[in-house]
N, C-alpha and C positions, 0 to 999 in steps of 0.2 A: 679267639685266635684266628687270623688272618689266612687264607687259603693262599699255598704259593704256587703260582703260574710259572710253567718252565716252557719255554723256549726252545724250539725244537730247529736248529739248526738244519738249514736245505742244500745237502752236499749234492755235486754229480755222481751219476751213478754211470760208471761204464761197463757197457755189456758185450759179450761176446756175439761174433754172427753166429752162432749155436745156439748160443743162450735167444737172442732176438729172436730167433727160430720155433725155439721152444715155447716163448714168452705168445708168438702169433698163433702157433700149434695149441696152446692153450685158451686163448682167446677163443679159436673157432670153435672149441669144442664145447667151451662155457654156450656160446652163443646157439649150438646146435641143440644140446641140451633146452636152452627156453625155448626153442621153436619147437620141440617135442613135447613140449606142455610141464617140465620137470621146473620143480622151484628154484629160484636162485641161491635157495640155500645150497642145493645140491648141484648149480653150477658153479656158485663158488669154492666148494667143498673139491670137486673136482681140478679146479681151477689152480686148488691149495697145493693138491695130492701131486699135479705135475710141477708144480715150481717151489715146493717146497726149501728147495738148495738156492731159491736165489734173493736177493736183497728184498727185503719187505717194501720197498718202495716199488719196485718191479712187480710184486704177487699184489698189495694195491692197484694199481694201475689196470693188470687184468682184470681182477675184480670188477673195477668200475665198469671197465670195457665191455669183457665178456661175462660179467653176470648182471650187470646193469642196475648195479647197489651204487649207494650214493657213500661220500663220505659219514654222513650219521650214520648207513648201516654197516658201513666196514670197520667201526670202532670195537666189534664184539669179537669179530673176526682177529686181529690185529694183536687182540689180548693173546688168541692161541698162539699166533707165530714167535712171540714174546716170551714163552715159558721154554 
């Protein structure tokens, strides 16, 4: 049986200047965190904890940003925001 590949449709996403706000607020703090020596688990965990209300394509984005995970490691991530 053949494995089926789905297609993941790339919508725009529009954000609020709050939300944008929050989205940068959360960035710097991922980023503060790895300069304090704390893993990227735990600034993407942080990352999660402030933008949790907002489109999974925006809490990726941080991720990559401000915890400096690549797409292969934000796939475990991605499963949480999912449930």
């Amino acid at each position: 049986m053949a494995a089926k590949k789905q297609e993941a449709e790339k919508q725009s996403v529009v954000i609020s200047e709050d939300d944008a706000k929050a989205i940068e607020q959360a960035i710097a703090q991922g980023q503060a965190l790895i300069a304090q020596g704390k893993t990227k688990v735990d600034a993407s965990m942080a990352i999660y904890r402030a933008l949790n209300t907002q489109p999974q394509e925006a809490v990726v984005s941080a991720m990559i940003e401000g915890a400096g995970l690549t797409p292969k490691n934000i796939r475990p991530v991605t499963l949480l925001k999912n449930k």
